[in-house]
C-alpha positions as CSV (number, residue, x, y, z in Angstrom):
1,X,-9.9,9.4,26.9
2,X,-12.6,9.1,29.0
3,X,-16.3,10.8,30.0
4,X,-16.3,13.5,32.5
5,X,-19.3,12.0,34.1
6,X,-17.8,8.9,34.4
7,X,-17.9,8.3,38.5
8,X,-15.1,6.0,38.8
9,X,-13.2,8.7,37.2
10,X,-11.0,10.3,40.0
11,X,-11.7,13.7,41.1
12,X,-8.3,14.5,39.8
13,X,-7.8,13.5,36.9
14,X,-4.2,13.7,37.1
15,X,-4.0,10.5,39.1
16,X,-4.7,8.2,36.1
17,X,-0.7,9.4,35.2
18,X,0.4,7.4,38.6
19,X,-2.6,5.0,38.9
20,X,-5.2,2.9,36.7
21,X,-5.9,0.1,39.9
22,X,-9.6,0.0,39.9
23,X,-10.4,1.0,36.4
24,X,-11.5,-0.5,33.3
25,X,-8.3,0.2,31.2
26,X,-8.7,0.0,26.8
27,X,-6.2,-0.7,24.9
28,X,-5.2,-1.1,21.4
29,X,-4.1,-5.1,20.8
30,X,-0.5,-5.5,20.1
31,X,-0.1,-1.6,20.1
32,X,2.8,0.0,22.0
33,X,0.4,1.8,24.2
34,X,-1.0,-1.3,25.2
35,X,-0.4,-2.9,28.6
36,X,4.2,-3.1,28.5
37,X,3.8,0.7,27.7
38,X,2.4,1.0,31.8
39,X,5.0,-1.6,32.5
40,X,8.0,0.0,31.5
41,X,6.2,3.3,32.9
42,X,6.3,2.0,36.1
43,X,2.7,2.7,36.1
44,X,-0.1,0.6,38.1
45,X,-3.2,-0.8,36.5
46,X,-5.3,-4.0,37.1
47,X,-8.0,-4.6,34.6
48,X,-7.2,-4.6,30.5
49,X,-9.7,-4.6,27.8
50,X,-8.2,-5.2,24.2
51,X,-9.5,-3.4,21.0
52,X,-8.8,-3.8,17.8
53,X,-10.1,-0.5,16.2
54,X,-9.9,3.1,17.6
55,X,-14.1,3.4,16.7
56,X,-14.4,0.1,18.9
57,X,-12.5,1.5,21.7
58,X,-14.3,4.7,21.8
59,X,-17.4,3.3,21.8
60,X,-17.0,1.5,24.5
61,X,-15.8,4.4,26.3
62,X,-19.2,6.3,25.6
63,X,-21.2,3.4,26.9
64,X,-19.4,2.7,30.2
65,X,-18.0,-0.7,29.6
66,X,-14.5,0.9,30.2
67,X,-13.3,3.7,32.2
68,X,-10.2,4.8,30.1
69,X,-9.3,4.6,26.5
70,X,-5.4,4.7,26.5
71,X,-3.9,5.7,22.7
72,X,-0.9,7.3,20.8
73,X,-1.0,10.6,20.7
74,X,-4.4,12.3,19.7
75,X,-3.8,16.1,17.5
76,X,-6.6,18.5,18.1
77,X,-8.6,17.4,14.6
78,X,-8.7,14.0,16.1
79,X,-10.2,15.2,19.0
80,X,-12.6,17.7,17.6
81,X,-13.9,14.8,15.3
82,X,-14.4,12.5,18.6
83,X,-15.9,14.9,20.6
84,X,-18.4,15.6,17.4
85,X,-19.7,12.1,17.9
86,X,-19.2,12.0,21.5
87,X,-20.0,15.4,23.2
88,X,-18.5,14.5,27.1
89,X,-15.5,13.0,25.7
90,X,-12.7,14.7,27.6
91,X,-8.7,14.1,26.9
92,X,-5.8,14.2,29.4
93,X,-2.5,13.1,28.4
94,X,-0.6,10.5,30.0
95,X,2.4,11.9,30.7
96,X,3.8,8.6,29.1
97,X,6.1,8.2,25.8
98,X,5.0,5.2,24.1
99,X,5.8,5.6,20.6
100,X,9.1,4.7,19.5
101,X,11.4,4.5,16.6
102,X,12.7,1.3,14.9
103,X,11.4,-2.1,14.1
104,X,9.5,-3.9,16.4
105,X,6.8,-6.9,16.1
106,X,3.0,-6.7,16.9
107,X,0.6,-9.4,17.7
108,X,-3.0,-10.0,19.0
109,X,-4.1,-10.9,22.6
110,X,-2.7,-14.5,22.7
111,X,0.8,-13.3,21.5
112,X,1.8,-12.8,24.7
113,X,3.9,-16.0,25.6
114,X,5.2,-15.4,22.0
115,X,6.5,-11.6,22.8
116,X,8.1,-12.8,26.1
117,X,10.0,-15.7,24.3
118,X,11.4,-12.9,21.4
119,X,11.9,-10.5,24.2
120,X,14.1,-13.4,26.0
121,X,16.2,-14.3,22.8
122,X,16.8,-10.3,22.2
123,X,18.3,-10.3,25.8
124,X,20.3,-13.8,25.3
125,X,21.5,-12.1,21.9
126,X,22.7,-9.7,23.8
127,X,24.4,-10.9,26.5
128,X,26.4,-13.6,24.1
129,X,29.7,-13.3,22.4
130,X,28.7,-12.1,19.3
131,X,26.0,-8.9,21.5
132,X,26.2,-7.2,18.4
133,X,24.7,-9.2,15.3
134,X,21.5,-7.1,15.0
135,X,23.2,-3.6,15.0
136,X,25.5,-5.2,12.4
137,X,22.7,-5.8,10.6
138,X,21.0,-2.6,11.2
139,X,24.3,-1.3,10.0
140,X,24.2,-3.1,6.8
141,X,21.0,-0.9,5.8
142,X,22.0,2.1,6.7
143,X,19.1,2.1,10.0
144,X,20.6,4.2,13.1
145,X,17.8,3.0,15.3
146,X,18.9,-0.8,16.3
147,X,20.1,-2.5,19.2
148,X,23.6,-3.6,20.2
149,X,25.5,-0.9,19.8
150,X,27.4,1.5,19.8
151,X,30.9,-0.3,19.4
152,X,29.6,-2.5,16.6
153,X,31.2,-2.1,13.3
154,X,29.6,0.4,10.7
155,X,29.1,-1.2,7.4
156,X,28.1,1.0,4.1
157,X,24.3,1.0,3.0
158,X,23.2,-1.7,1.4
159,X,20.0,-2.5,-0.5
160,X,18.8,-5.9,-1.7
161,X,16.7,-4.1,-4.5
162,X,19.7,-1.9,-5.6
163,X,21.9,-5.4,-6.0
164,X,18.8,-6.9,-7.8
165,X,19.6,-10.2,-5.8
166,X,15.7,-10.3,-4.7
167,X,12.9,-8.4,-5.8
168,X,9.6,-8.5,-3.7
169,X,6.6,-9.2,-4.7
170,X,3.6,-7.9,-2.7
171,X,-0.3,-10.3,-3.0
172,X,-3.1,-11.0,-0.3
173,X,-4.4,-13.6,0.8
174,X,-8.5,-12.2,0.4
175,X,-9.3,-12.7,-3.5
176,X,-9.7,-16.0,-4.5
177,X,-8.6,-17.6,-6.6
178,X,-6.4,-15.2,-7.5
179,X,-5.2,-14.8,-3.5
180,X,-5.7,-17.8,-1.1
181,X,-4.0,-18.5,2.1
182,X,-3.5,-22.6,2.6
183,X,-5.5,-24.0,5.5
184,X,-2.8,-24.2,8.0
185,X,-2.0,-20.1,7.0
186,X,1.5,-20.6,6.2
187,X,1.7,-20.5,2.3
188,X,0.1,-18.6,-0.6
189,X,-1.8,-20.5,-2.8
190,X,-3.6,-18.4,-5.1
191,X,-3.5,-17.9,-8.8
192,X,-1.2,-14.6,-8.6
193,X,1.1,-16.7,-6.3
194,X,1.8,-19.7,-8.5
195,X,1.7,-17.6,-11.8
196,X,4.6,-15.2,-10.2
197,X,6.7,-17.7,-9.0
198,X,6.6,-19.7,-13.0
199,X,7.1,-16.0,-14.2
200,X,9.9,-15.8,-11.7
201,X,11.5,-18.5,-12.7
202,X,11.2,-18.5,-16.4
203,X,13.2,-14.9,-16.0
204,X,15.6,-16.4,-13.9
205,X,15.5,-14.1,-10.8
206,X,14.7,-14.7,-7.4
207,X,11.0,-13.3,-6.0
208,X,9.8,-13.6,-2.6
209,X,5.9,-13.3,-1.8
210,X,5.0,-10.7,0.7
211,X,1.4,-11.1,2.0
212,X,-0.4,-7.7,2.9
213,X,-4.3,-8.0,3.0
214,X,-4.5,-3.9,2.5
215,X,-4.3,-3.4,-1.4
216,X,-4.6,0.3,-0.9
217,X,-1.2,-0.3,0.5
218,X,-0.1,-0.9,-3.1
219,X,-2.7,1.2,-5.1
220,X,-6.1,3.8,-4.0
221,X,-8.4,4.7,-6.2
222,X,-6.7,8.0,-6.9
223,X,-2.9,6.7,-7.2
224,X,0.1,4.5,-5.7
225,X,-0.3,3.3,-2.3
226,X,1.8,4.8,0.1
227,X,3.6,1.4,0.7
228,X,4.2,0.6,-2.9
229,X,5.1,4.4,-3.5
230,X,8.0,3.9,-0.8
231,X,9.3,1.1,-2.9
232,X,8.9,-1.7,0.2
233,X,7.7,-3.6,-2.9
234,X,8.6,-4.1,-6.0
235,X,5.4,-4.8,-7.6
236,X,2.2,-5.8,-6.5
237,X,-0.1,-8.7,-8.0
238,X,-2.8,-7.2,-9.2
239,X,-6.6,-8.1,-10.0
240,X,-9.6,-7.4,-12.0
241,X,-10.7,-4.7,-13.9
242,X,-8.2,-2.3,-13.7
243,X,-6.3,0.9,-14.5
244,X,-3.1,-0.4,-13.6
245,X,-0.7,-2.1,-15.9
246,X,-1.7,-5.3,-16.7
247,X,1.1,-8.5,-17.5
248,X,2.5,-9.8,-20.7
249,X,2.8,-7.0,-23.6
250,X,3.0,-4.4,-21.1
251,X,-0.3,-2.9,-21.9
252,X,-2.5,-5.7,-23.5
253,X,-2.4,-9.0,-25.0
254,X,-3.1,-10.5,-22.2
255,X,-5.9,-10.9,-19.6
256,X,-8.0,-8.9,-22.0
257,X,-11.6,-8.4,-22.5
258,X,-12.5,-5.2,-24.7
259,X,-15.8,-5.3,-25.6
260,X,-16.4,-4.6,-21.8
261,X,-13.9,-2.0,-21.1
262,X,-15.0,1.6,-21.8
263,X,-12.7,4.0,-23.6
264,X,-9.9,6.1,-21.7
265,X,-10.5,10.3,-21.2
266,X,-8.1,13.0,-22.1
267,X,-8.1,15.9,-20.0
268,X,-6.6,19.3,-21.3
269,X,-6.8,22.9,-21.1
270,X,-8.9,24.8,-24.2
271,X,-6.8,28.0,-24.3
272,X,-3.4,25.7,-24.0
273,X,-2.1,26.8,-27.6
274,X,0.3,23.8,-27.9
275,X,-2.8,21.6,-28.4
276,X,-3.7,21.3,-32.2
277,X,-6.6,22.9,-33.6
278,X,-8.9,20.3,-33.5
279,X,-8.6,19.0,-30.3
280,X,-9.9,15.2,-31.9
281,X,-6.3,15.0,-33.5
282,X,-4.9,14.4,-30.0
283,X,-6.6,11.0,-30.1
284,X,-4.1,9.5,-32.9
285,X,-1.2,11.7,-32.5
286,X,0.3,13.4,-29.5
287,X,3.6,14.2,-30.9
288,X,5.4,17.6,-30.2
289,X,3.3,17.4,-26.7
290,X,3.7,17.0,-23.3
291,X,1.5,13.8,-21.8
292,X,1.1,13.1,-18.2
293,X,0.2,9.6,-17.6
294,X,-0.2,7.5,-14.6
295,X,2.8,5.4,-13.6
296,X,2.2,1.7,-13.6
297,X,-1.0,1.8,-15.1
298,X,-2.6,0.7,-18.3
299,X,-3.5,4.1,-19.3
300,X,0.6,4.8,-19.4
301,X,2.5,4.8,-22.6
302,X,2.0,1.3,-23.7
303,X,-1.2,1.9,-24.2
304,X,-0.5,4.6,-26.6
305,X,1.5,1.8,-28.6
306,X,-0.9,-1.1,-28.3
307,X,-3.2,1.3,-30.2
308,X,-1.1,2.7,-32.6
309,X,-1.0,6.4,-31.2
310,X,2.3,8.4,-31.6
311,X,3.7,10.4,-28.6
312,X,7.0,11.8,-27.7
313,X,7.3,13.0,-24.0
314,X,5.9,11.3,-21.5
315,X,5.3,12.7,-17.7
316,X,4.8,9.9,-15.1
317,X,2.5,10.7,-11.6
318,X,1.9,8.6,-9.1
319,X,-1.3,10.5,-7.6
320,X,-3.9,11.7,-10.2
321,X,-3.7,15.3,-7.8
322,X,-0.6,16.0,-9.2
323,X,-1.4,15.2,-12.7
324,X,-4.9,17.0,-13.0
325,X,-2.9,20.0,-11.3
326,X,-0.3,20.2,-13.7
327,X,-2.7,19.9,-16.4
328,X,-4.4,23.2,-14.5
329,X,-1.1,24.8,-14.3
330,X,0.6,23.7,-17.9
331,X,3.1,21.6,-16.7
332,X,1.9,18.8,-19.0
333,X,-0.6,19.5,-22.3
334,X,-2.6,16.3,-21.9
335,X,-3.4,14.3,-19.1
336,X,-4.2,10.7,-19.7
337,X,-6.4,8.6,-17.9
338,X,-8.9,5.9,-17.6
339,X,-12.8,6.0,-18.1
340,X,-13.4,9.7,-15.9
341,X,-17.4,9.2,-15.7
342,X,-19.7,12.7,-15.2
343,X,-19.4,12.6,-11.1
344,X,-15.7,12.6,-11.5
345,X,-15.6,15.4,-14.4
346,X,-17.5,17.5,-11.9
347,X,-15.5,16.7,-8.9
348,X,-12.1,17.6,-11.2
349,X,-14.2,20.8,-12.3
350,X,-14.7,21.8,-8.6
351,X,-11.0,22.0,-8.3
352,X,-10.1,23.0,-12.1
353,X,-12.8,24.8,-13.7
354,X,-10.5,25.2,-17.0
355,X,-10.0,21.3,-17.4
356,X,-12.0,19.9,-20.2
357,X,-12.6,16.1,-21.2
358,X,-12.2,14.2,-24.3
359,X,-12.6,10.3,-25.0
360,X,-9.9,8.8,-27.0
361,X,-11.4,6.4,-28.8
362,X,-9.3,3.1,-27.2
363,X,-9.3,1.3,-24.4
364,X,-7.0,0.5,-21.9
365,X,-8.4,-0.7,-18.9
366,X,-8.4,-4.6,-18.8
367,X,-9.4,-8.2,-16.6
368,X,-7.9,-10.7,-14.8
369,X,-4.4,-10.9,-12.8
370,X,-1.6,-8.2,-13.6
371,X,1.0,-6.2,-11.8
372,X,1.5,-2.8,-10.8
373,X,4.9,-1.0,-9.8
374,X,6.8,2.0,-9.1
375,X,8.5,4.3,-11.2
376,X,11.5,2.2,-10.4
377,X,9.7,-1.1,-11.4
378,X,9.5,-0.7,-15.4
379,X,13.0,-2.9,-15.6
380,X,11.2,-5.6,-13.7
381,X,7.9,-5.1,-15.5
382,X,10.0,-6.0,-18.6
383,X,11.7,-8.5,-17.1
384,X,8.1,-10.1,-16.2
385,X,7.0,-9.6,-19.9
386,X,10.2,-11.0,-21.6
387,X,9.6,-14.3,-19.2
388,X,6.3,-14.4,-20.3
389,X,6.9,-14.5,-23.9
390,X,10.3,-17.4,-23.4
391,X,7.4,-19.5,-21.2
392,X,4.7,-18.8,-24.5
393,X,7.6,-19.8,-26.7
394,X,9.0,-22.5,-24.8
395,X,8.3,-26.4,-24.1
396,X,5.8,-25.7,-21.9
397,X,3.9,-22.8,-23.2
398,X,0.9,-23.8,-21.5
399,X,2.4,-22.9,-17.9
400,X,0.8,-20.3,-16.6
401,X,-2.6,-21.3,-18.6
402,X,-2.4,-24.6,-16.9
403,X,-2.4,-22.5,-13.4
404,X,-5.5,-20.2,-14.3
405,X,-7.6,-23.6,-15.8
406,X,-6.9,-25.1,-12.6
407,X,-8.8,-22.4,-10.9
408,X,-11.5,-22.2,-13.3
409,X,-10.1,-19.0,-14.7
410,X,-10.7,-18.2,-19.1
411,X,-9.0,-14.7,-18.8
412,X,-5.4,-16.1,-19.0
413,X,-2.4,-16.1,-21.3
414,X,-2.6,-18.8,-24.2
């Protein structure tokens, strides 16, 4: 990307796909289409500028303080909504494949000496009597994309979640004191980090931590996180007050403060003639109907029990799309969900005229540290709970307490 009235922009601007010498090259900072993408293109440059957001880097095209902006490849909306803010943006492809398949490492400017010194061990892998260790592994889990091959030996898939020999358990490291990384960066410290690994323990199962500062990696305000969703975790440590399931009880004795917590929303349709005459009824007994909840969180079926309401099938979503669309559509007769305040009626409205609203009278949205899952995670979810009940009914019932006093925390299991 660059500005047609740039004047150290060559005439023809198909030379930048042999040349970059003598222009102020962007990049991205660890991204394949930084600097080793022109090195393995065979392609000459001489100044690099580093960026570590796409808005960054196109800024600093607009202004002049680089030349070229070099990034994966750009779809027409992309560019539309570039040139919206920047008019004389023009776009010319590289010619260059950068993108590839597979796993790979990233790091920031200094990683340099670090890359070169993985690169090194890849090659002395390689070149050693046992060249082909990685594709064995690759192999092992059933990924074609892998050095080492091809003569390595095939293995059958195999999944360390499926075995249930490690379950992984996703925090951050930016919500203290629930999420704290230690001074030297190298160890979670946090709350939700010392409580899991007691909970861990006390079920006898092994957890690892897996630190990833985006939570809408694990849940958005209108569903799973795409992350989560593909099951590269387990569960997710989870924090204040929230429509997700909460720890111990499944839905509520724990981390709890009601009288702060407004009351959940059903949504239906009015001419749906499975729903009872008086549509209150649904807020003690949904028997002989179809409920769509949301998966994970507290507004799923435990919340149903903790306050006494009976129900018989239950739909699970993991996007609140899919469940305010069947509603529409009568897949389910009732979806339920957390406090849906009057922007958000209207927004669903927009979309599904025929959806109406209804309180339920409870609550289910609660404080404090919890975790959230994926369809997949209600085994471990009860694992969690049953651990937490042995460690209240143990010799050292006070073991996760102790943990939240030392952090000044009050909404903790007694």
């Amino acid at each position: 990307m660059f500005l047609s009235n740039n004047i150290n922009i060559p005439e023809n601007v198909d030379e930048l796909k042999v040349s970059l010498v003598g222009l102020v090259v962007g990049v991205m900072d660890g991204w394949i289409t930084s600097d080793p993408c022109f090195l393995v293109n065979g392609l000459e440059y001489s100044e690099i500028v580093y960026f570590y957001s796409l808005d960054d880097m196109i800024f600093s095209v607009q202004n002049g303080t680089i030349d070229v902006g070099h990034y994966n490849y750009l779809d027409e909306d992309q560019r539309a909504g570039i040139q919206e803010d920047v008019s004389s943006m023009t776009f010319t492809e590289s010619g260059l494949v950068c993108q590839e398949g597979g796993m790979g490492l990233i790091g920031h400017a200094n990683s340099q000496e670090f890359m070169e010194l993985m690169n090194q061990g890849v090659s002395n892998i390689l070149d050693s009597e046992d060249s082909e260790r990685m594709y064995n592994l690759c192999m092992e889990y059933g990924i074609e994309t892998c050095l080492g091959g091809p003569n390595a030996t095939e293995h059958p898939p195999k999944s360390v979640r499926q075995t249930g020999e490690v379950y992984y358990i996703s925090t951050t490291s930016a919500f203290p004191p629930y999420d704290i990384l230690s001074d030297d960066q190298t160890e979670l410290t946090g709350a939700s980090a010392l409580i899991t690994k007691v909970i861990c323990e006390a079920a006898d199962i092994k957890c690892e931590l897996v630190l990833d500062d985006l939570h809408a990696n694990c849940l958005t305000s209108l569903g799973m996180g795409a992350t989560l969703e593909g099951k590269s975790y387990d569960l997710c440590a989870s924090y204040y007050k929230t429509g997700r399931r909460a720890l111990m009880g499944a839905a509520g004795g724990a981390y709890t403060d009601p009288a702060n917590i407004p009351v959940s929303h059903y949504m239906y349709v009015a001419d749906n003639p499975n729903l009872p005459e008086d549509i209150n009824d649904i807020t003690i007994d949904l028997t002989d109907l179809v409920v769509g909840v949301m998966s994970g969180w507290t507004s799923a079926e435990p919340c149903f029990e903790m306050n006494s309401v009976a129900y018989s099938t239950i739909v699970e979503f993991s996007h609140t799309e899919d469940m305010r669309a069947a509603v529409a559509d009568g897949t389910v007769d009732v979806g339920h969900f957390n406090f849906i305040d009057a922007d958000v009626q209207l927004e669903i409205n927009a979309d599904y005229p025929t959806i109406s609203f209804l309180e339920s009278g409870f609550t289910c949205m609660e404080f404090g540290m919890g975790y959230i899952g994926h369809f997949e995670s209600n085994a471990l979810i009860a694992k969690f709970d049953e651990a937490v009940a042995d460690i209240l009914a143990g010799e050292n019932p006070t073991a996760i307490s102790t943990i939240c006093e030392g952090f000044g925390l009050d909404d903790c299991v007694q």
